[in-house]
N, CA and C atoms as a LAMMPS dump frame, in Angstrom:
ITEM: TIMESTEP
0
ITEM: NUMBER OF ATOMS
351
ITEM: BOX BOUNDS ff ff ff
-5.0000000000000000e+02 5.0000000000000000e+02
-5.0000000000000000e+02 5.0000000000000000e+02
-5.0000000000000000e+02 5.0000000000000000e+02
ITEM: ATOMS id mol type element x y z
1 1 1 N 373.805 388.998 -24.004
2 1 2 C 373.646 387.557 -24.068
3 1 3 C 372.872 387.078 -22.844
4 2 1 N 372.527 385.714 -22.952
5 2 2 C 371.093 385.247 -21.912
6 2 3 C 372.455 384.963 -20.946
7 3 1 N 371.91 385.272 -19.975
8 3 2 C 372.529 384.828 -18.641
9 3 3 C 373.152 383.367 -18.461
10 4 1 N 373.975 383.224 -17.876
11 4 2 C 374.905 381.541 -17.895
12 4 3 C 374.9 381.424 -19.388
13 5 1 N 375.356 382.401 -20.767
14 5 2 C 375.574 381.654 -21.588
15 5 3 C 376.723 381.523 -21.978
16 6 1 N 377.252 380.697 -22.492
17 6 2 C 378.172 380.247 -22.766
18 6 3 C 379.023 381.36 -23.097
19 7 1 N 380.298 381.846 -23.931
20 7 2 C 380.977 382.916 -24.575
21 7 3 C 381.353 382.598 -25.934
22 8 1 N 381.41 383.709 -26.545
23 8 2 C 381.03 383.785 -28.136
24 8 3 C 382.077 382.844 -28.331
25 9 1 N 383.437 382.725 -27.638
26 9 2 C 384.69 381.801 -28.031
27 9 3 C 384.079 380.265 -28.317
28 10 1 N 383.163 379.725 -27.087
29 10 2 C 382.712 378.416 -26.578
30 10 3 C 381.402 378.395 -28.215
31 11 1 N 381.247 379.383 -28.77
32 11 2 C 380.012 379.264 -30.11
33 11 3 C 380.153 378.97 -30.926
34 12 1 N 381.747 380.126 -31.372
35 12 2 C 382.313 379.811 -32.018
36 12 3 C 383.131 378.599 -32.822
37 13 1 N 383.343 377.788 -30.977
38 13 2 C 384.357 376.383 -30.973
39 13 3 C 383.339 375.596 -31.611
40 14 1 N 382.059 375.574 -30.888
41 14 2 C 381.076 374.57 -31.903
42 14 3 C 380.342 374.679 -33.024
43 15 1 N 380.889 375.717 -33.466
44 15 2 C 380.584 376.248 -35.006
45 15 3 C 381.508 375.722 -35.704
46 16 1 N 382.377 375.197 -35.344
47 16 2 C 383.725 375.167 -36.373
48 16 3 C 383.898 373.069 -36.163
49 17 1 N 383.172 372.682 -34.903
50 17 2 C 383.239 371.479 -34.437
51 17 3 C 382.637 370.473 -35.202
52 18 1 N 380.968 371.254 -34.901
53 18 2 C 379.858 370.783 -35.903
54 18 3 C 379.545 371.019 -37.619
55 19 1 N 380.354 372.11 -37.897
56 19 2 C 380.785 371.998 -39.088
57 19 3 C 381.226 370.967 -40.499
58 20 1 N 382.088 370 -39.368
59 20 2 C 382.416 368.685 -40.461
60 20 3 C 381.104 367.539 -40.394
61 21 1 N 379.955 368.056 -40.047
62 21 2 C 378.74 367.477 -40.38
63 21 3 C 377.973 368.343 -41.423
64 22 1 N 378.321 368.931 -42.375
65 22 2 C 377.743 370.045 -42.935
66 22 3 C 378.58 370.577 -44.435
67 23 1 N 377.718 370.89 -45.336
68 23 2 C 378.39 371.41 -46.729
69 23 3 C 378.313 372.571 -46.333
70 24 1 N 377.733 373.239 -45.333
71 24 2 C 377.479 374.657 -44.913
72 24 3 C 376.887 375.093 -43.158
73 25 1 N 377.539 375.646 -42.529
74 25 2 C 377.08 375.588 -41.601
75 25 3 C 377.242 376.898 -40.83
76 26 1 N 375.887 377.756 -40.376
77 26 2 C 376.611 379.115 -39.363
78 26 3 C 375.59 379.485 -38.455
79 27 1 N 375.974 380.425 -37.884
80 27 2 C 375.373 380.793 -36.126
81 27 3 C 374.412 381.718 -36.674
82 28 1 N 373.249 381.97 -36.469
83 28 2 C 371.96 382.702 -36.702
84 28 3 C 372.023 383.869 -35.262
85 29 1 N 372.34 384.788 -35.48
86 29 2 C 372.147 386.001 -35.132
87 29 3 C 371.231 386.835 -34.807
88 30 1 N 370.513 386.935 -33.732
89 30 2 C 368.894 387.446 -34.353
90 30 3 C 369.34 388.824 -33.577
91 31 1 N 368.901 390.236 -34.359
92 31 2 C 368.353 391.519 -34.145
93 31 3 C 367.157 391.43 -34.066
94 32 1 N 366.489 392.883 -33.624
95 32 2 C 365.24 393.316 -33.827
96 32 3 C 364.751 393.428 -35.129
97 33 1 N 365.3 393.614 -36.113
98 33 2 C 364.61 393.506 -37.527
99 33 3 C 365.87 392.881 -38.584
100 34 1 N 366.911 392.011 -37.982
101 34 2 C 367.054 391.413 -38.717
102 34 3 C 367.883 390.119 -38.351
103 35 1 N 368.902 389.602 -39.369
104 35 2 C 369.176 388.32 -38.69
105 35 3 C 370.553 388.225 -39.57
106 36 1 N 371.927 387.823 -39.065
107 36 2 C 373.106 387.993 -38.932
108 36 3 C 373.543 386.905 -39.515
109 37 1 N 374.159 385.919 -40.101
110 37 2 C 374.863 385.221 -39.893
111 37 3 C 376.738 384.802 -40.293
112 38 1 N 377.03 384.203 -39.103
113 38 2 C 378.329 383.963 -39.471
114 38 3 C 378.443 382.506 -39.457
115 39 1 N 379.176 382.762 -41.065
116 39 2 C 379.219 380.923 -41.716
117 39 3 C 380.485 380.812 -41.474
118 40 1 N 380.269 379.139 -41.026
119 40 2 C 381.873 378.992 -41.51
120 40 3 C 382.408 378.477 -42.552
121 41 1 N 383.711 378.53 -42.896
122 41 2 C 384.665 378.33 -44.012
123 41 3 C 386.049 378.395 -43.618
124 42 1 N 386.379 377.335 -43.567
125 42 2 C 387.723 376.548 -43.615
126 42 3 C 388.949 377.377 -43.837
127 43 1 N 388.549 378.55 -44.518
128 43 2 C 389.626 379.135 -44.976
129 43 3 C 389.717 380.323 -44.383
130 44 1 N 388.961 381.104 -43.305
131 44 2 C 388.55 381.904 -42.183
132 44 3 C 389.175 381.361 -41.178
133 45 1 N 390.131 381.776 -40.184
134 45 2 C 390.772 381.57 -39.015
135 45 3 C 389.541 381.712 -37.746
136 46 1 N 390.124 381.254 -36.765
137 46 2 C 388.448 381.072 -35.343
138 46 3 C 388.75 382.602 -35.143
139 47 1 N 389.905 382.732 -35.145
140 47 2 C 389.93 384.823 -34.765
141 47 3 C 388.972 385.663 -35.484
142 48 1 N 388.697 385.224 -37.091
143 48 2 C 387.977 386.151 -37.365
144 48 3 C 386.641 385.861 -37.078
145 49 1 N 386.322 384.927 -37.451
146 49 2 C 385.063 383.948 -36.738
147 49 3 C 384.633 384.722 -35.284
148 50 1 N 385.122 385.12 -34.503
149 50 2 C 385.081 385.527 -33.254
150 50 3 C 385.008 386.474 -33.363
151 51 1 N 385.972 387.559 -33.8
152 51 2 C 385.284 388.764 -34.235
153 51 3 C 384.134 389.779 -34.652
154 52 1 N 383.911 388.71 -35.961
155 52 2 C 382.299 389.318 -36.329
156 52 3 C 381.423 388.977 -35.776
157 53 1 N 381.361 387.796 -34.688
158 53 2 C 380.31 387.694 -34.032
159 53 3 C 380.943 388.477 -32.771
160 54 1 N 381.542 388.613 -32.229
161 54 2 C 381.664 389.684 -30.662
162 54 3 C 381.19 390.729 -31.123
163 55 1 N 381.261 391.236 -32.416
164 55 2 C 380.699 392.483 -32.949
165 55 3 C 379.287 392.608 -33.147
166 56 1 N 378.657 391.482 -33.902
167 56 2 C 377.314 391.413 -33.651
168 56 3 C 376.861 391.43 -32.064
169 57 1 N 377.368 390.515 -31
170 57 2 C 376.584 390.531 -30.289
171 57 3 C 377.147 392.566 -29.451
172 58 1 N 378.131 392.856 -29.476
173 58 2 C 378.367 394.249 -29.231
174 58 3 C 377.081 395.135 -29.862
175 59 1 N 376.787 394.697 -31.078
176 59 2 C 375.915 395.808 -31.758
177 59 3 C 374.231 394.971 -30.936
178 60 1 N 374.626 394.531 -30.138
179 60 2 C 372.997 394.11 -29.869
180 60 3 C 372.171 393.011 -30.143
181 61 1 N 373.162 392.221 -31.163
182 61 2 C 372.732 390.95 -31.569
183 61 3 C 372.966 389.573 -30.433
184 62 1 N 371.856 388.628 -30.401
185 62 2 C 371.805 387.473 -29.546
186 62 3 C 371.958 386.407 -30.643
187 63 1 N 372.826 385.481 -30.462
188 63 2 C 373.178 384.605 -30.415
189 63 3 C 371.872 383.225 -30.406
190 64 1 N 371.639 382.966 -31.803
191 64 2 C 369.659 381.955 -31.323
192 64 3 C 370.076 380.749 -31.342
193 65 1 N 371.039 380.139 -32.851
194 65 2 C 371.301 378.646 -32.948
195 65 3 C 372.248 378.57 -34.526
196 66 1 N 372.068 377.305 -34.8
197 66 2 C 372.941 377.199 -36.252
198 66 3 C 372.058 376.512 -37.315
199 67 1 N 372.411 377.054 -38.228
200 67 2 C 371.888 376.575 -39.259
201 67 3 C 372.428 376.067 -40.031
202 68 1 N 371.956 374.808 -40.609
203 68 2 C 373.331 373.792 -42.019
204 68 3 C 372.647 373.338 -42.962
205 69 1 N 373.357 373.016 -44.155
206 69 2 C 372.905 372.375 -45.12
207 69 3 C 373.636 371.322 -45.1
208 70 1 N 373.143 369.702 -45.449
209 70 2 C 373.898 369.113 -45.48
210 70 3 C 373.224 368.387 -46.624
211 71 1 N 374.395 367.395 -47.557
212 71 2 C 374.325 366.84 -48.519
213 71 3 C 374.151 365.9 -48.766
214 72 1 N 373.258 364.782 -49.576
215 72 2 C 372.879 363.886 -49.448
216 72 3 C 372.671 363.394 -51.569
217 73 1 N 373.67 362.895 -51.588
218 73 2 C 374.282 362.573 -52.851
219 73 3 C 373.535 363.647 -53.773
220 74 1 N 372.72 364.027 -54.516
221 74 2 C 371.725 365.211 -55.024
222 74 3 C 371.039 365.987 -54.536
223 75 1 N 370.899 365.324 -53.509
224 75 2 C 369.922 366.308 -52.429
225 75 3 C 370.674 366.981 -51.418
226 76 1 N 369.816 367.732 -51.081
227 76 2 C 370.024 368.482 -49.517
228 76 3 C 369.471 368.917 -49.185
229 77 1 N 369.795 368.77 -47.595
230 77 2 C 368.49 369.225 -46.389
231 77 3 C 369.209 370.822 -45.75
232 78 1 N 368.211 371.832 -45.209
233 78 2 C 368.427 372.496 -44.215
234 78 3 C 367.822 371.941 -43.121
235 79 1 N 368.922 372.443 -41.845
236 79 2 C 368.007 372.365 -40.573
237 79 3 C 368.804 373.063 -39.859
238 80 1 N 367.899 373.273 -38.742
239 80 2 C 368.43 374.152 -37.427
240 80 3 C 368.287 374.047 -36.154
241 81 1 N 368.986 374.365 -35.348
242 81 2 C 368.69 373.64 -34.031
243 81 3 C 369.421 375.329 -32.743
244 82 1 N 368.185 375.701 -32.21
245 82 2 C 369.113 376.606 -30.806
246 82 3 C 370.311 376.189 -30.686
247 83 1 N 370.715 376.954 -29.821
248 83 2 C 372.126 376.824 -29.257
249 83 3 C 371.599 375.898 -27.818
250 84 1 N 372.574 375.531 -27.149
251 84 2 C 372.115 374.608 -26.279
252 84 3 C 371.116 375.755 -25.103
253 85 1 N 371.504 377.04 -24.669
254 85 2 C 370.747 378.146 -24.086
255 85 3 C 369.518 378.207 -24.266
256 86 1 N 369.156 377.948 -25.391
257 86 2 C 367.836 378.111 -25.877
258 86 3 C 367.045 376.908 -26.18
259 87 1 N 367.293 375.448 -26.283
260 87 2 C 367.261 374.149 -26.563
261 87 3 C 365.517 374.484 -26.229
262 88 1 N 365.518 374.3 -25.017
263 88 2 C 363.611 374.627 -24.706
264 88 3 C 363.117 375.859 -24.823
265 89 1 N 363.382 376.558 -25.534
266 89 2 C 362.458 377.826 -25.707
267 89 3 C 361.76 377.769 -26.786
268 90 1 N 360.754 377.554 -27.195
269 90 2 C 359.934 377.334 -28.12
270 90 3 C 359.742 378.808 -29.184
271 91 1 N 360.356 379.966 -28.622
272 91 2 C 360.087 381.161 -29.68
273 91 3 C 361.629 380.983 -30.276
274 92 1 N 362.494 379.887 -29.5
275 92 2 C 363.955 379.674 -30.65
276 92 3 C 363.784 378.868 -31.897
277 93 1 N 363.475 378.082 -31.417
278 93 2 C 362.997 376.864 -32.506
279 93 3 C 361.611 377.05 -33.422
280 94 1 N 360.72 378.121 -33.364
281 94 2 C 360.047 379.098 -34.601
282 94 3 C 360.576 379.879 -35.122
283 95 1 N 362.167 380.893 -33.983
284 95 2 C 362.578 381.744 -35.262
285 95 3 C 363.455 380.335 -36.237
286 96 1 N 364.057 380.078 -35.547
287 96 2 C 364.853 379.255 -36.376
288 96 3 C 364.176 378.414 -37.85
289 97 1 N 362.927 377.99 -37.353
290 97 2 C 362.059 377.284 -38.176
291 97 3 C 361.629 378.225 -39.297
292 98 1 N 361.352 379.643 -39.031
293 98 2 C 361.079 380.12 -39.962
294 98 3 C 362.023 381.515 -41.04
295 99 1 N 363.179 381.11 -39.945
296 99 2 C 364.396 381.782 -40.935
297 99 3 C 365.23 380.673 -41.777
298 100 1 N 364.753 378.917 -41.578
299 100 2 C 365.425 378.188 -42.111
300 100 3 C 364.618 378.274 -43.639
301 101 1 N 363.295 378.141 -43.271
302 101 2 C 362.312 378.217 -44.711
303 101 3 C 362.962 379.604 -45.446
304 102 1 N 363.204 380.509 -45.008
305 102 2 C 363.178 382.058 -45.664
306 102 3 C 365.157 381.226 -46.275
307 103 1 N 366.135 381.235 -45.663
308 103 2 C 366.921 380.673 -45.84
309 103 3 C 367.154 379.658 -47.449
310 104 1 N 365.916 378.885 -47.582
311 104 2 C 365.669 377.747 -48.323
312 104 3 C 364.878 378.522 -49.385
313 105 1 N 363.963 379.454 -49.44
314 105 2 C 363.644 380.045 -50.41
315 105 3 C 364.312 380.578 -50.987
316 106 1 N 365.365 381.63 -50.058
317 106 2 C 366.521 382.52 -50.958
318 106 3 C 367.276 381.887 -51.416
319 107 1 N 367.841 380.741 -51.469
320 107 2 C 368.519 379.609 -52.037
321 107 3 C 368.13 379.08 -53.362
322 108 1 N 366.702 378.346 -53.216
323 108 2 C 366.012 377.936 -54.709
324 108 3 C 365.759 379.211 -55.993
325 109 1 N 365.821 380.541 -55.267
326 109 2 C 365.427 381.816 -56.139
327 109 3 C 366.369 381.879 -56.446
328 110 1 N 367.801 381.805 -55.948
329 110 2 C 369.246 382.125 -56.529
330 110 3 C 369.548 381.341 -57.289
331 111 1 N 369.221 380.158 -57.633
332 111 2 C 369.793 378.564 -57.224
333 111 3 C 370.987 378.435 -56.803
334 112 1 N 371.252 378.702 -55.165
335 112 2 C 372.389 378.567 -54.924
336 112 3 C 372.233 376.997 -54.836
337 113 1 N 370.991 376.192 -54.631
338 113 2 C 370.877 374.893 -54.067
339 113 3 C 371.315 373.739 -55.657
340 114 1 N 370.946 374.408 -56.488
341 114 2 C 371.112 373.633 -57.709
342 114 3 C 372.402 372.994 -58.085
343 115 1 N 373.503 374.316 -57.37
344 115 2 C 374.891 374.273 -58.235
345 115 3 C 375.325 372.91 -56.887
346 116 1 N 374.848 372.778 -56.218
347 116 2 C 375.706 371.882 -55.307
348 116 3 C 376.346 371.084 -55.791
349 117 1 N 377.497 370.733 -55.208
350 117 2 C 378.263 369.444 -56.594
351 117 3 C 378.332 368.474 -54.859
């Protein structure tokens, strides 16, 4: 993890915080060739939540930002935003930008976006 960053507990807490702004919301994970995420769901305790990510970042994975969908009576938006660590790094906010599009494609191909109620 980047130096002075926060701990997966403190990621976790605002994964689960910022959440009740969100029909979907989780921490983007970035590897070298791939990309992790842990969503949350209400029905997942913060222990396990904490887990699979101490494990990702154990296996080598960094910690980039979150990603959400949120709902807007028929519609819905993705977006993403670094973690506060990364807020000005401009190669956070392109991966993010372009794992939110890849994100939003695999969605419309599934239609996971359709079934939204």
């Amino acid at each position: 993890m980047k130096q002075n960053q926060r701990t997966t507990s403190d990621l976790i807490a605002e994964l689960i915080e910022e959440s009740k702004n969100f029909y979907f919301l989780a921490i983007a994970v970035g590897f070298d060739r791939k990309t992790r995420f842990i969503e949350y769901n209400p029905k997942r305790e913060p222990h396990e939540l904490l887990a699979e990510l101490d494990s990702c970042v154990e296996q080598g994975g960094e910690p980039i930002g979150l990603i959400g969908f949120t709902k807007m009576g028929k519609e819905g938006k993705l977006t993403s935003k670094p973690i506060t660590e990364y807020a000005d790094e401009d190669w956070a906010r392109d991966y993010l930008h372009t794992l939110t599009i890849q994100v939003a494609e695999e969605g419309i191909i599934n239609g996971i976006f359709r079934n939204v109620k």
